[in-house]
Every structure is written in C-alpha cells, then in structure tokens.
C-alpha positions as CSV (number, residue, x, y, z in Angstrom):
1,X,-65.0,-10.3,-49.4
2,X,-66.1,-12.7,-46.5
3,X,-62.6,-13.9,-46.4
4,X,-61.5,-10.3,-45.9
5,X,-63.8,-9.3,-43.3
6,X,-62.9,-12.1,-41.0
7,X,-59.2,-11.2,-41.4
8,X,-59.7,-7.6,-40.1
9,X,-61.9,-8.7,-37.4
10,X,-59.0,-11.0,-36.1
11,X,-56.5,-8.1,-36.3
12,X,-59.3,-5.8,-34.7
13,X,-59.1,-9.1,-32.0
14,X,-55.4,-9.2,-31.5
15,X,-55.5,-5.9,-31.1
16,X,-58.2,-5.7,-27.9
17,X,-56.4,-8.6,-26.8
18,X,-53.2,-7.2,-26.8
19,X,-54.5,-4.1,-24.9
20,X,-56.1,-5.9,-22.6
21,X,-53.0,-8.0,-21.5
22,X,-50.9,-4.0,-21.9
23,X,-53.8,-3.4,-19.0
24,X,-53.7,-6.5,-16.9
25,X,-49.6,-5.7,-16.3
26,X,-50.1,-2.5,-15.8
27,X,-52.3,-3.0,-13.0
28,X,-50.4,-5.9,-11.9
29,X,-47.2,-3.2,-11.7
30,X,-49.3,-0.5,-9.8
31,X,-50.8,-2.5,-7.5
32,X,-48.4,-5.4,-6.8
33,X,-44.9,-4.9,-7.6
34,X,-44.5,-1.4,-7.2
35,X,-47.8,-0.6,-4.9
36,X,-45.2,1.0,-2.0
37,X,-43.9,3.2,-4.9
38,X,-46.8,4.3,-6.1
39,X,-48.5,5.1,-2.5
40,X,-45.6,7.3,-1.5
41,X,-46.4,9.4,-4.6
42,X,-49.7,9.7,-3.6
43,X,-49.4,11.3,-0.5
44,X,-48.4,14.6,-1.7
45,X,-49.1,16.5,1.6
46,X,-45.6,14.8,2.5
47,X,-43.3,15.3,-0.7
48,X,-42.2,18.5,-1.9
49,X,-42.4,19.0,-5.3
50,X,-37.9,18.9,-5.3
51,X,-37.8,16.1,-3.3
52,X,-37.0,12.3,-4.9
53,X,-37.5,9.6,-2.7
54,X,-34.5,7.5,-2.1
55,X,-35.0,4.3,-3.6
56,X,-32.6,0.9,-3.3
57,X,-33.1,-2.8,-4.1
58,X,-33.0,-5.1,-1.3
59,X,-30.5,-7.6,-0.2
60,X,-32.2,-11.0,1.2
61,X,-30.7,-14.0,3.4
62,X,-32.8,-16.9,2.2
63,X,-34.7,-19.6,4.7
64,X,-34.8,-23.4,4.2
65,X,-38.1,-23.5,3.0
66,X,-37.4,-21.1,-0.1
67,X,-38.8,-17.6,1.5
68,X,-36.8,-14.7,1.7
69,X,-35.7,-12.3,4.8
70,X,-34.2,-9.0,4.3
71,X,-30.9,-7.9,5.4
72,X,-30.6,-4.5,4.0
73,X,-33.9,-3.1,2.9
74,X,-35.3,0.2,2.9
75,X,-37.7,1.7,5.5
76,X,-40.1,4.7,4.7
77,X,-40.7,7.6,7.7
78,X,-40.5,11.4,7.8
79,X,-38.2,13.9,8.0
80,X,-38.6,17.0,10.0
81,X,-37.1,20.4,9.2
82,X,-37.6,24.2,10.3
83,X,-38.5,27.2,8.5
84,X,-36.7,29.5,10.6
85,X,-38.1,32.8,9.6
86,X,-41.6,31.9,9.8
87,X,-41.2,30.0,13.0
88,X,-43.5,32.1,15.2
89,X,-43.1,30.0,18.3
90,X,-40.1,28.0,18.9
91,X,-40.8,27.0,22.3
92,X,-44.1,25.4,21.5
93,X,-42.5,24.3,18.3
94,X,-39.5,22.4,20.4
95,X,-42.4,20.9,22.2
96,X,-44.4,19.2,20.2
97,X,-41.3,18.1,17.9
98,X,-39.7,16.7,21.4
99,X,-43.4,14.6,21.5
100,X,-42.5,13.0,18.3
101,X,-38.8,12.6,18.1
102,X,-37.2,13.1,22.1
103,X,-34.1,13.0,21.0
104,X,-33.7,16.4,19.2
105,X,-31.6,18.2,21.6
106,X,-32.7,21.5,22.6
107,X,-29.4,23.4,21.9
108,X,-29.0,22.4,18.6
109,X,-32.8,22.8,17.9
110,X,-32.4,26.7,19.0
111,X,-28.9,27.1,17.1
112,X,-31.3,26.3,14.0
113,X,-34.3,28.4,15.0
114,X,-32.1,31.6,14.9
115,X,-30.5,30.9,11.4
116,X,-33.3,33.5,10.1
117,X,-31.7,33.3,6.4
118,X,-32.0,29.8,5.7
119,X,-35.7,28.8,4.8
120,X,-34.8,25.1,5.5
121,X,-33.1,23.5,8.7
122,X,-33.3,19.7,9.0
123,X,-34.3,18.9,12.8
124,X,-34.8,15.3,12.7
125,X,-34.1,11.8,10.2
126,X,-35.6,8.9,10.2
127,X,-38.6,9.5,12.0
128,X,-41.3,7.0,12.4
129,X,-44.4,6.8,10.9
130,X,-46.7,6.8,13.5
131,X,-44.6,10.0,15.1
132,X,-44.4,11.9,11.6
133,X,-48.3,11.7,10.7
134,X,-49.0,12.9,14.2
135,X,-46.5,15.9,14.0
136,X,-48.1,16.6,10.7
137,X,-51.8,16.5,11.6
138,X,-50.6,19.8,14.5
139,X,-49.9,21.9,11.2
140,X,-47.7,23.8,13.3
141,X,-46.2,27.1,11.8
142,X,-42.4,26.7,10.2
143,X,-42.4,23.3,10.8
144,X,-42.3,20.6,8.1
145,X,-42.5,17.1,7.5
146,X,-41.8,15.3,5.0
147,X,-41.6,11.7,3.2
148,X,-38.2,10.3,3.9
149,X,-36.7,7.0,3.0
150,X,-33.1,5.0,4.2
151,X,-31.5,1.7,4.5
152,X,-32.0,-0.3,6.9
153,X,-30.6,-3.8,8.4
154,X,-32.9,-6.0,10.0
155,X,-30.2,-8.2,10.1
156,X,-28.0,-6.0,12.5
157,X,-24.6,-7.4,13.3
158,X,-25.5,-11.1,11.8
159,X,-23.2,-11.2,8.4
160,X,-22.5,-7.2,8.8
161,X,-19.3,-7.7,7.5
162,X,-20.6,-9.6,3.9
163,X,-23.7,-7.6,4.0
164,X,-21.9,-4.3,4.0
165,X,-23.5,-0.5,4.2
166,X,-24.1,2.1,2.4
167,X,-23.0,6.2,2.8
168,X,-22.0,9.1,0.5
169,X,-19.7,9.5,-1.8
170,X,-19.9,13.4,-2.1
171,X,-22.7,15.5,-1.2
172,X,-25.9,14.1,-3.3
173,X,-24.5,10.5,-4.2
174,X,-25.6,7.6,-1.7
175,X,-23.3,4.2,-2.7
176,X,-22.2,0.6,-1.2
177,X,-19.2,1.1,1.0
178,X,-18.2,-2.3,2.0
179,X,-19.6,-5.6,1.5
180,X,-22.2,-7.1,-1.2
181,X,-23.6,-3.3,-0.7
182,X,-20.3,-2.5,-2.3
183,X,-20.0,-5.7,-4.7
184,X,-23.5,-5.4,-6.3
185,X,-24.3,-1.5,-5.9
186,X,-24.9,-1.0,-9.4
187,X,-27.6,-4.3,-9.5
188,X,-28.9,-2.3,-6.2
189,X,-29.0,1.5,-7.3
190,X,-32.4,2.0,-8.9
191,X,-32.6,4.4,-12.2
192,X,-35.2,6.5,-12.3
193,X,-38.9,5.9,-13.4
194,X,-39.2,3.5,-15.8
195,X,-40.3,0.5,-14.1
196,X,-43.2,-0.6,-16.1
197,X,-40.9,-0.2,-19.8
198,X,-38.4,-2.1,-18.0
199,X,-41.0,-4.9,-17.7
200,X,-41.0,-5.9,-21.1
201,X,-37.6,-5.6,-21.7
202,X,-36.8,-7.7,-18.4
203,X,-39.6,-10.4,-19.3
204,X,-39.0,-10.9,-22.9
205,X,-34.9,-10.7,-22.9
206,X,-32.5,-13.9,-22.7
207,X,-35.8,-15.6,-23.4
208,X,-33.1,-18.6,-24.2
209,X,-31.9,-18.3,-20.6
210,X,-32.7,-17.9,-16.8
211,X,-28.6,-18.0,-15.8
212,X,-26.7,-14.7,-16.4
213,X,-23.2,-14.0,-15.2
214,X,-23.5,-12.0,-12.0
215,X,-21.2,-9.0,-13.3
216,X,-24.1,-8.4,-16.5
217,X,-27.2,-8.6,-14.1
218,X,-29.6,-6.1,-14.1
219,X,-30.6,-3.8,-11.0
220,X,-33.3,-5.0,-9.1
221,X,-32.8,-7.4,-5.3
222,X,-29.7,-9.5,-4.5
223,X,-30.8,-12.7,-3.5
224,X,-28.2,-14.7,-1.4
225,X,-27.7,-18.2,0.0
226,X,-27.2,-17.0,3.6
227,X,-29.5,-18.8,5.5
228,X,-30.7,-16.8,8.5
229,X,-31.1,-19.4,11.3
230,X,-27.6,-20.9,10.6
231,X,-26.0,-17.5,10.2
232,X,-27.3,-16.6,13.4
233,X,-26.2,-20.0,15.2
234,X,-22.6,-19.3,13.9
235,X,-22.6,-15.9,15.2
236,X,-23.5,-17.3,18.5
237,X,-20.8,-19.7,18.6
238,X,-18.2,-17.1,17.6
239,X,-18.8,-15.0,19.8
240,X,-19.0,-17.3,22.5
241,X,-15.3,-18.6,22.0
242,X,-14.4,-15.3,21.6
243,X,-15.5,-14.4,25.0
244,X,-14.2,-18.0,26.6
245,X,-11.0,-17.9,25.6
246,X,-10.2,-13.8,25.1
247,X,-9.5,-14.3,21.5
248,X,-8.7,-11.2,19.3
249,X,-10.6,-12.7,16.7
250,X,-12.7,-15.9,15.9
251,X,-14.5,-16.3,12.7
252,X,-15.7,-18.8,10.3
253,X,-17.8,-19.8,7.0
254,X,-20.1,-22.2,6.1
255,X,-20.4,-23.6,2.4
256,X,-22.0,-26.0,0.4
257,X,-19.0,-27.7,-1.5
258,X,-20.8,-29.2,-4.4
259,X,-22.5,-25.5,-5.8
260,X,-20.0,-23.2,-3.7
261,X,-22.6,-21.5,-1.6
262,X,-22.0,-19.5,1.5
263,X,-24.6,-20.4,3.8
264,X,-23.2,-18.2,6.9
265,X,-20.0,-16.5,7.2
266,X,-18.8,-13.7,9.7
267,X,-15.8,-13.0,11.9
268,X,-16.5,-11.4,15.7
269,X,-16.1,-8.6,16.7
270,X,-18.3,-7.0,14.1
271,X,-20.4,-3.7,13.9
272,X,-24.2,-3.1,13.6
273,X,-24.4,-1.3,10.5
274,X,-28.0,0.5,11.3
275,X,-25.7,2.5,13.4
276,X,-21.7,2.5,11.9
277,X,-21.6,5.9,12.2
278,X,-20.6,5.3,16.0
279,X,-18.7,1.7,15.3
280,X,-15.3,0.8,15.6
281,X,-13.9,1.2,12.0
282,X,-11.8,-1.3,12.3
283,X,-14.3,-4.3,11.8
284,X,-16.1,-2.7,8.3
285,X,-13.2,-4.7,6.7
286,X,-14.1,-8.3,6.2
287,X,-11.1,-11.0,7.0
288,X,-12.7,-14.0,5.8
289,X,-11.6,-12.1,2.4
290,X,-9.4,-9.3,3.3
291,X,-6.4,-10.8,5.0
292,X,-4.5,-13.8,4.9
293,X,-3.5,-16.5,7.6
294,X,-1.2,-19.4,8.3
295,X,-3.7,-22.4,9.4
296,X,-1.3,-24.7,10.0
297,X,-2.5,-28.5,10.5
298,X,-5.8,-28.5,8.6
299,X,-3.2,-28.3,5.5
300,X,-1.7,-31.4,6.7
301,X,-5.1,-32.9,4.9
302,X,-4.4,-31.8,1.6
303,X,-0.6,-32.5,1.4
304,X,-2.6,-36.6,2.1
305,X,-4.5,-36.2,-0.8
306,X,-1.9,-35.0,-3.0
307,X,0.3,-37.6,-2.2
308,X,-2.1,-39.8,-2.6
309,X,-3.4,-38.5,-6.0
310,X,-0.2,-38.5,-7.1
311,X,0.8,-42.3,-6.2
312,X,3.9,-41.5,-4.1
313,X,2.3,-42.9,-1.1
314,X,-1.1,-45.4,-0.3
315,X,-2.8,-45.8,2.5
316,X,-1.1,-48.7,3.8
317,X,2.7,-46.8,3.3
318,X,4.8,-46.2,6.3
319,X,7.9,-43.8,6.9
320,X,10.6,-43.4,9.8
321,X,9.3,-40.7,11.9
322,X,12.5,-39.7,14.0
323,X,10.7,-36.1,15.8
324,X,13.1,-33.2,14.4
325,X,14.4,-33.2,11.1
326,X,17.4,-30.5,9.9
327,X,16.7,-29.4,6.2
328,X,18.5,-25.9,4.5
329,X,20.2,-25.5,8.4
330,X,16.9,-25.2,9.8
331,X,15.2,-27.4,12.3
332,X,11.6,-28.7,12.1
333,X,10.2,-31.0,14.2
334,X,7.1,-32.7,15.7
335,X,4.6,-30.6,17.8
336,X,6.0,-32.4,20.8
337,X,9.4,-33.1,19.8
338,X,9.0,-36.9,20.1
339,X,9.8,-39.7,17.4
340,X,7.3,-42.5,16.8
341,X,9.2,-45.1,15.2
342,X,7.6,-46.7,12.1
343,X,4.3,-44.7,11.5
344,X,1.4,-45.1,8.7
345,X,-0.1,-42.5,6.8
346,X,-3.4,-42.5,9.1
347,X,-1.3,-41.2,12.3
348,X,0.0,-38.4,10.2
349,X,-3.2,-37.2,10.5
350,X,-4.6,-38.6,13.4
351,X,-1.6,-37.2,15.6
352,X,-1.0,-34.4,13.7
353,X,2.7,-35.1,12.9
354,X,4.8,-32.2,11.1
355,X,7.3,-35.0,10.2
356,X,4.9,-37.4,7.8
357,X,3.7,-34.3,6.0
358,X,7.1,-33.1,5.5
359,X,7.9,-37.1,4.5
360,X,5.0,-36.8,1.7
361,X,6.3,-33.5,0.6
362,X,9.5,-35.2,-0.1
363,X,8.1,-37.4,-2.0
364,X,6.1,-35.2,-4.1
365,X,9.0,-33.3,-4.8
366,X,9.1,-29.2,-5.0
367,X,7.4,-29.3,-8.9
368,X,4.2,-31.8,-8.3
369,X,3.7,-30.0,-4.7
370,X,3.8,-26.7,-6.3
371,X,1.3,-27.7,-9.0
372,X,-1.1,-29.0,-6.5
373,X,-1.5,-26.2,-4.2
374,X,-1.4,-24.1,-7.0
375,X,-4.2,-25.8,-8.2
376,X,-6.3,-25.4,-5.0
377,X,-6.1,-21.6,-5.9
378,X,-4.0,-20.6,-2.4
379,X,-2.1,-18.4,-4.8
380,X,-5.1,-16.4,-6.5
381,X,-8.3,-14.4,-5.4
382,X,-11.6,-17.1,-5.6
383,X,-13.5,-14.7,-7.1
384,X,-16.2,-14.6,-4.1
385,X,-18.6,-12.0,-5.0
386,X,-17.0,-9.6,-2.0
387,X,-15.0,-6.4,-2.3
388,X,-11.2,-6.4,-1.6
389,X,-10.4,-10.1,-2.1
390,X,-6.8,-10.3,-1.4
391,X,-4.7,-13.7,-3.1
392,X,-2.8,-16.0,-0.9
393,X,0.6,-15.9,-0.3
394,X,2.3,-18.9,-1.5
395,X,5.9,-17.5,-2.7
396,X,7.8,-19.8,-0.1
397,X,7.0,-23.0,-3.2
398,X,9.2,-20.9,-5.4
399,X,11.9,-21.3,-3.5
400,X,14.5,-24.4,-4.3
401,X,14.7,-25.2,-0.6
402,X,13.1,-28.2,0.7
403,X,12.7,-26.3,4.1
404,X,9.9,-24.5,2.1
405,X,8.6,-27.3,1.2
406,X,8.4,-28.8,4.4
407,X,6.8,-26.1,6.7
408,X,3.9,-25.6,3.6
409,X,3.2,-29.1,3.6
410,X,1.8,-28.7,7.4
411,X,0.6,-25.1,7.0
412,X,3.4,-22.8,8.0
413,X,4.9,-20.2,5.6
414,X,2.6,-19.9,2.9
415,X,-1.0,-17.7,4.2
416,X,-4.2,-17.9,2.8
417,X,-7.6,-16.1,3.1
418,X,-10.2,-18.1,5.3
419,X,-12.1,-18.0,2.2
420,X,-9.5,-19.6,0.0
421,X,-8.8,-21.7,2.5
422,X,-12.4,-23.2,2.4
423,X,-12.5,-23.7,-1.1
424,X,-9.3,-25.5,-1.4
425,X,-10.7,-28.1,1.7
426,X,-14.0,-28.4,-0.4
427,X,-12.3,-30.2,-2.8
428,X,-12.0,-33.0,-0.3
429,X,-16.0,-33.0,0.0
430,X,-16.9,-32.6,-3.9
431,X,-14.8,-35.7,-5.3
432,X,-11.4,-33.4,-6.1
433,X,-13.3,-30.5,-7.4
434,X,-12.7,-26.8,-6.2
435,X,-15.7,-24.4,-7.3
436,X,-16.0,-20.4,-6.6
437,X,-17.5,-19.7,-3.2
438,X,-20.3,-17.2,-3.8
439,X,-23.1,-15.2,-1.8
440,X,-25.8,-14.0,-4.3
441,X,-27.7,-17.1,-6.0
442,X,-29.9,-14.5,-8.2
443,X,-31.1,-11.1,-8.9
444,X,-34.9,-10.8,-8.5
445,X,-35.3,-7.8,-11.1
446,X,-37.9,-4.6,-10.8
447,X,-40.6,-6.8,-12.7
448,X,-40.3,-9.8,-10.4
449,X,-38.4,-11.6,-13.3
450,X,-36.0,-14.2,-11.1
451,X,-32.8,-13.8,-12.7
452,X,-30.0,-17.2,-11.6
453,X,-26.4,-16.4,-11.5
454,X,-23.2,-18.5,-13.2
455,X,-20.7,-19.2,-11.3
456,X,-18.6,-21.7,-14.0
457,X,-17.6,-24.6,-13.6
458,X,-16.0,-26.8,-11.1
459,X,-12.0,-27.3,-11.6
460,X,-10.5,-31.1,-10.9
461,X,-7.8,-31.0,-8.9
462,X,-7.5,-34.6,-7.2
463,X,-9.2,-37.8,-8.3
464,X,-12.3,-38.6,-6.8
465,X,-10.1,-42.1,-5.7
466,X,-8.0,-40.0,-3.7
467,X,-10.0,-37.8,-1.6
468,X,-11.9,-40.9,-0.5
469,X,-9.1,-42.3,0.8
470,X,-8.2,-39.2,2.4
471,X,-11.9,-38.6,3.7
472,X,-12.0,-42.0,5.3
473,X,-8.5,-41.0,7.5
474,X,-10.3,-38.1,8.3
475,X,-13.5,-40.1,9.4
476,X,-11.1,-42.0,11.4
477,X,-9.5,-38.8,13.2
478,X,-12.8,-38.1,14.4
479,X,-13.9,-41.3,15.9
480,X,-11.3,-42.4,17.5
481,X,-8.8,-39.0,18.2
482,X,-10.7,-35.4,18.3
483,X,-11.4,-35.1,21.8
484,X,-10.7,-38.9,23.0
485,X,-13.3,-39.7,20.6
486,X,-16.1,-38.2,22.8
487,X,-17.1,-35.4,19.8
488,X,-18.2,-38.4,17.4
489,X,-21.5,-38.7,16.2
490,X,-22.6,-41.9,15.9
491,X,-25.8,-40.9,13.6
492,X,-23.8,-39.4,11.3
493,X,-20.1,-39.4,9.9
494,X,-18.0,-36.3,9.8
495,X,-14.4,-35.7,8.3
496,X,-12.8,-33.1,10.2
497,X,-8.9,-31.6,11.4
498,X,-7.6,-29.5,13.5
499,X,-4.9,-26.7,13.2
500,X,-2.5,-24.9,15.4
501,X,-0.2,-22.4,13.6
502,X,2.0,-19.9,15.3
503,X,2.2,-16.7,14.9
504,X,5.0,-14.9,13.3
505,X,5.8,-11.1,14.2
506,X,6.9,-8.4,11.9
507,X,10.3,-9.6,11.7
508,X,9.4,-13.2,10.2
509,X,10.0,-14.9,13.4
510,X,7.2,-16.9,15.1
511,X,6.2,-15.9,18.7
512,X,6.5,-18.5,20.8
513,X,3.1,-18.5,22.8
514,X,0.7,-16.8,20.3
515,X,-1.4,-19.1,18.2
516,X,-4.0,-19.5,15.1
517,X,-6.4,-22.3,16.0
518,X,-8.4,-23.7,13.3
519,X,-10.9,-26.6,12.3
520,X,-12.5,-28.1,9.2
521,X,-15.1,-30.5,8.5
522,X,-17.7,-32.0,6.0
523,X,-20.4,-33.8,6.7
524,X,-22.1,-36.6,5.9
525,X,-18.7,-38.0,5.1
526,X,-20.1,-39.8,2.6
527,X,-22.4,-37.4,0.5
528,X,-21.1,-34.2,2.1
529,X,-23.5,-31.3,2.0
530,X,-21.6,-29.1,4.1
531,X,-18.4,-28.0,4.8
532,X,-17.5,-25.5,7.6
533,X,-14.0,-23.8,8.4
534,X,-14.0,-22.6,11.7
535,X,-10.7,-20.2,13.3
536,X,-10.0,-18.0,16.2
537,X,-6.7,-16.1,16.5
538,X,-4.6,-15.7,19.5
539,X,-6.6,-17.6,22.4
540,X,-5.6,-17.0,25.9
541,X,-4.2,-20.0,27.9
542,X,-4.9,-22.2,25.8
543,X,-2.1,-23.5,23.4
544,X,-3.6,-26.2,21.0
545,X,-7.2,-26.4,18.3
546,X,-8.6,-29.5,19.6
547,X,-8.5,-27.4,23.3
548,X,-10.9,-24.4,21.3
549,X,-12.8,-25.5,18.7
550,X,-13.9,-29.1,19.0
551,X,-16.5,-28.8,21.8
C-alpha cells in the first residue's frame, strides 16, 4: 500500500514538474524569442482585424568575435491610408499627413481623396514609428494608421548582389528574387502561428545531430560567413579601381580554402536593394556566379601543379623557350614575343611565359590535362548556395588539337565563373583539395535551435607534395617579381599571380586592346587561411594585371 502511494506521488511529481518546465518555455517564447511578435499583437489600435503582419527570417553577416549583424531584416512602422467618403477635411487632412510623411505628394493625395467609392486608399508605406504614433494620437477623421512591416537592408549596397531582395510574385505573394533571398526563401518565409509547437519539434528532432544539409533546413534566420568589416574593405577597394582605371567592372571574393567559406564577395557597380525599385537592373544579376570569364595567367598556376602532380616535370626541369610557337596553323607566343633561351619552371611563373605552360601541357598530354582541370570542376556548377550558377566552359579540351591545349594551359579559351575559378585555386591552399564555396554556415531556427549546415567533403585533386612545390614558386613570384618586389611582406608570406586575358568579341576573335586583369593569392603561404581572387574587366590605359591590381 505504502509502496503504491509513493509511486503515485512521483507520477503526481513528474507531472508538476513537467508543467512547470511546459511554463518556463512558454514564457521564455513570449517574452524572449518571440517578444517583438507578440507586442505587435498587442497593440490593437494599429492592426485591423484582416490585416497579417508580414513576417520574414533574417539574413546575418557574421563578425570576428562570433556576434551577428543583419543584412536583410525586417523593420516594423505604419502604414497610412484614406477613407475617402468619410474624409470630412482633406486639406487639414493633407496637412497633418504632410507633418508625418513630407513626401506624399499633394496631387496624388487629392486623386485619392475624390475616389468616393473605395473605403480604403493607401497614402503612405513605410512610415516611421515615431511619425505613425504621432499621426495616430490626432485621431483625425478618414484617416488610418496602421501596423506595417517590410524588409530591410542595413547592409545597403555591401554584398547586395549575394544578399539579394525580395518583391512579389503576383498580387498577395512577397518572395526572394535574386540572391541568398532567392536561394533560401523557403528557410526565410515564415508559416503561420505555430512558433511555440514548433519548439519542441525543433528542440527534440535530429537529437543525433546538429549538421543538416542546407537544402532540408527548416525556416527560421540564415546565418552566413560574410564578415562585415572585410566585406566592407573589399567593396572599398573595388570600387576604387573601378573609378582609377574606368573599368566596366571589378569584382572579387574572399574565401577560406580549408572549410570553403565566403568571407566577402561582390562585383561593382552594384545597387542598394532598400531602394531597387529605382536601380539599374542590370546589376541584380550576380557575376561572381552568373557569367563566365577567361582569366588568363592565374591558370598558368595550376597547369604547374598538374605537371608537377603528374611527374612530367620537377622543379629543377628546364625547356627551350623560343617566344612564338606554330601549333594546328595557329601562332601563340610569349606576352612580349621574345625567346629566353633555356628557362626553369620557376620563370614560367615568375615571368609569366605562355610558352612554358604550353611546354607542360605537352607533356601532360590532351588526356591527363583534361582530367585535371576537369577535376578542379571548371566544367561544372560548385554548388555555391546562390541562384543561377552557370558551369564553366571548358569544351576547347575536347578538341584533338594541341592548339587547345596550349591557349587553356595559360588561361585563354576555356571560361570560368570567378567563383569556380576560386575554388579550383584553393586547391593550391588546402594541400590539393577543392571544397564547395558556400555563404550560409547555419540556420538559427524560430526556437533559437542553431542548426550547422553540410557542405561534404573535400575532393583531392593534386598531392599535397605538389602544391607545395607549386606554392613555394609562387612565394618566390612575390618576393622577388610582383611589383619589383616592393608588394612583399616581409611579416608574412603570400603566394600570389597575376592574369591578363584578352578579350574576344562576338565573333571569337580577341580585341586587341581590351583586357581581363586578374589576381590570386593565399596567405600565410604556409598555413593559408585565406584565399582571395580579385578581377576587373576592361581597364582603361592600362594594358597588363600587375599595372591594376597589385598595389
């Protein structure tokens, strides 16, 4: 009987403990994670009974020290609409609207006062706060306010292109239109009320597991790798060698090549998506992902670790370097047309010699070169977490000419996206491996529940051997060539290359004074931690990389 009695009185325990912990989340939900939620539904005198509250998750850069900033939020204010029929003065009505919001214009404001049969004529959007509880408070007559709530980019025009934006679909349906806005709209778009359920299900699911795959995530924020301060600092510097050298377009990326993430990325010009309605169109699409280049040179540095992996050539081998070279009828030759006798593989590099890559290609033969760039993924999309990835363009290696051959092995006639292009390069900083560039690290869902994302696993393409050997001839370029040696920096060592490419036309023949500068580099040479690609397209008087992008 005893024994009985202290049974039910632990049930009756559980159970007052269990209600007690049901009460503690609760209030944890109303007052912590969804406190602005609940607050806008308190304040009835601002939300008709029709109206439902636009709601979206965020999208946040993320700082050095772990905190988060937001680059597409959502910001809460008033709208302001007319009753036209029971507007009894609208001149005093204009007035004290124009106190609150002075950029209603008076026509337009009028052309809706005398619609008489529609009970409800939207004046103003996105009015503040401040303006919206004041405009209230006069209780004028015909005019209402009420609760409103839109995106917003704090950001502005730092990463617009990645970050994206959002606008209708059709009449009711708000989605992303371009970017991770786009990419991850259904993780963004939040379903209805049933945040505090969803608790329990978030908290207690994949218990095994804190990774998911970032297609199966659930809605909530995007958290990304961006990191504000160096996002900003590369938009400053693209936009400044726009400007010096009348480019029609500079961009560049920034990456961690061990994990594959972006830590800043953007091409100039861009648009301020707080206000796309009046940008030029033409810069919503992103290039880093969207279109594909011919970079010329900076190739030059994987054809030297292919070889290399491969064992056709070692450091220490040298080849007859006679300046111009007739293969398939066609002519190739050195950037200056000038033969340099017996050359080692370090000068290939170090003076950037079309003649030493097309020697290594030769001895790779069309097969092995093939397999390696294939490898390197310059013939597929990366899978970057971005809308609209385009695949490079590498159908010049299926050809059984060795003129092919030759132009690809220093970066003319095959194109590649800027993002491709990075993550075939960070194989050079991550001991052979290429990974999949990515933008969003996690999903922080509704309950708070930090969700990581899987990006798989890293894919060998040259031994680690090899891309030492390579990264120590880059090393070399650095100190001793780019810029006379005067960009060196002696506390640190950096691999880097640069790349001029021409342009061709629309008829597949290159222009001969329009160019596609680039530059790569990883740094610490060593232990790299970073890896930056860095282009601008068409500079003005100016006809070679290490002119543009080395200072």
């Amino acid at each position: 009987m005893r024994r009985a009695f202290r049974f039910r009185l632990r049930i009756v325990s559980a159970g007052i403990i269990l209600l007690a912990l049901f009460l503690i989340l609760r209030l944890y939900f109303v007052q912590i994670v969804h406190a602005q939620e609940y607050t806008l539904r308190a304040e009835r005198q601002y939300v008709s009974s029709s109206q439902e509250l636009y709601d979206r998750g965020s999208i946040l850069f993320t700082r050095k020290d772990g905190t988060y900033l937001s680059a597409a939020t959502m910001a809460t204010g008033f709208l302001v609409a007319i009753d036209p029929e029971n507007l009894t003065n609208p001149e005093a009505a204009y007035a004290a609207i124009l106190e609150a919001v002075p950029t209603v214009e008076r026509d337009a404001f009028f052309a809706s006062a005398a619609k008489t049969d529609d009970p409800y004529e939207v004046i103003a959007h996105h009015v503040s706060d401040e303006a919206g509880r004041a405009l209230s408070a006069k209780d004028i007559t015909g005019v209402i306010v009420e609760r409103e709530r839109w995106r917003t980019y704090p950001a502005a025009d730092k990463g617009a292109q990645s970050v994206g934006f959002t606008g209708y679909l059709d009449d009711n349906t708000v989605a992303g239109r371009f970017g991770l806005e786009r990419y991850y709209n259904d993780v963004l778009v939040q379903k209805g009320n049933g945040a505090f359920g969803n608790f329990f299900a978030e908290l207690f699911a994949n218990l095994d597991s804190v990774v998911v795959d970032a297609k199966s995530a659930r809605e909530g924020d995007v958290i990304t790798s961006i990191e504000p301060v160096v996002q900003e600092k590369l938009d400053q510097t693209l936009a400044a060698i726009n400007a010096k050298y009348g480019s029609e377009e500079t961009g560049g990326i920034i990456m961690d090549p061990e994990t594959g993430e972006i830590i800043a990325l953007d091409t100039y010009p861009s648009f301020d998506p707080n206000r796309f309605q009046s940008e030029d169109s033409r810069y919503f699409n992103n290039h880093l992902v969207e279109y594909r280049y011919e970079f010329g040179s900076i190739i030059k540095a994987l054809t030297m670790a292919s070889g290399l992996d491969a064992g056709v050539i070692t450091p220490d081998t040298v080849y007859a370097d006679s300046g111009c070279l007739t293969l398939n009828t066609k002519k190739i030759c050195n950037y200056d047309l000038k033969a340099r006798g017996t050359v080692p593989m370090q000068e290939i590099l170090s003076q950037s010699l079309n003649m030493g890559a097309t020697y290594i290609s030769q001895q790779l033969g069309h097969q092995r070169m093939r397999t390696y760039f294939t490898k390197l993924g310059f013939g597929t999309e990366t899978g970057i977490d971005l809308p609209s990835e385009i695949r490079g363009d590498i159908k010049n290696l299926e050809s059984p000419r060795d003129v092919e051959f030759a132009t690809a092995s220093f970066g003319q006639g095959i194109a590649t996206t800027p993002i491709a292009t990075i993550r075939g390069l960070g194989a050079l900083a991550n001991h052979g491996k290429i990974v999949t560039p990515h933008i969003a690290t996690g999903i922080r869902l509704q309950s708070g529940v930090l969700k990581e994302l899987s990006w798989g696993e890293p894919e060998q393409v040259f031994s680690p051997t090899a891309v030492d050997q390579t990264t120590r001839m880059l090393v070399k370029v650095v100190d001793d060539k780019l810029g006379g040696g005067n960009v060196k920096i002696p506390e640190m060592s950096v691999a880097a290359k640069t790349g001029t490419a021409q342009i061709s036309g629309p008829d597949g023949k290159y222009y001969a004074n329009l160019y596609h500068h680039s530059i790569f580099g990883y740094f610490p040479a060593s232990d790299p931690k970073y890896i930056i690609l860095l282009y601008t397209r068409k500079p003005q008087g100016v006809q070679y990389a290490s002119e543009t992008l080395t200072a």
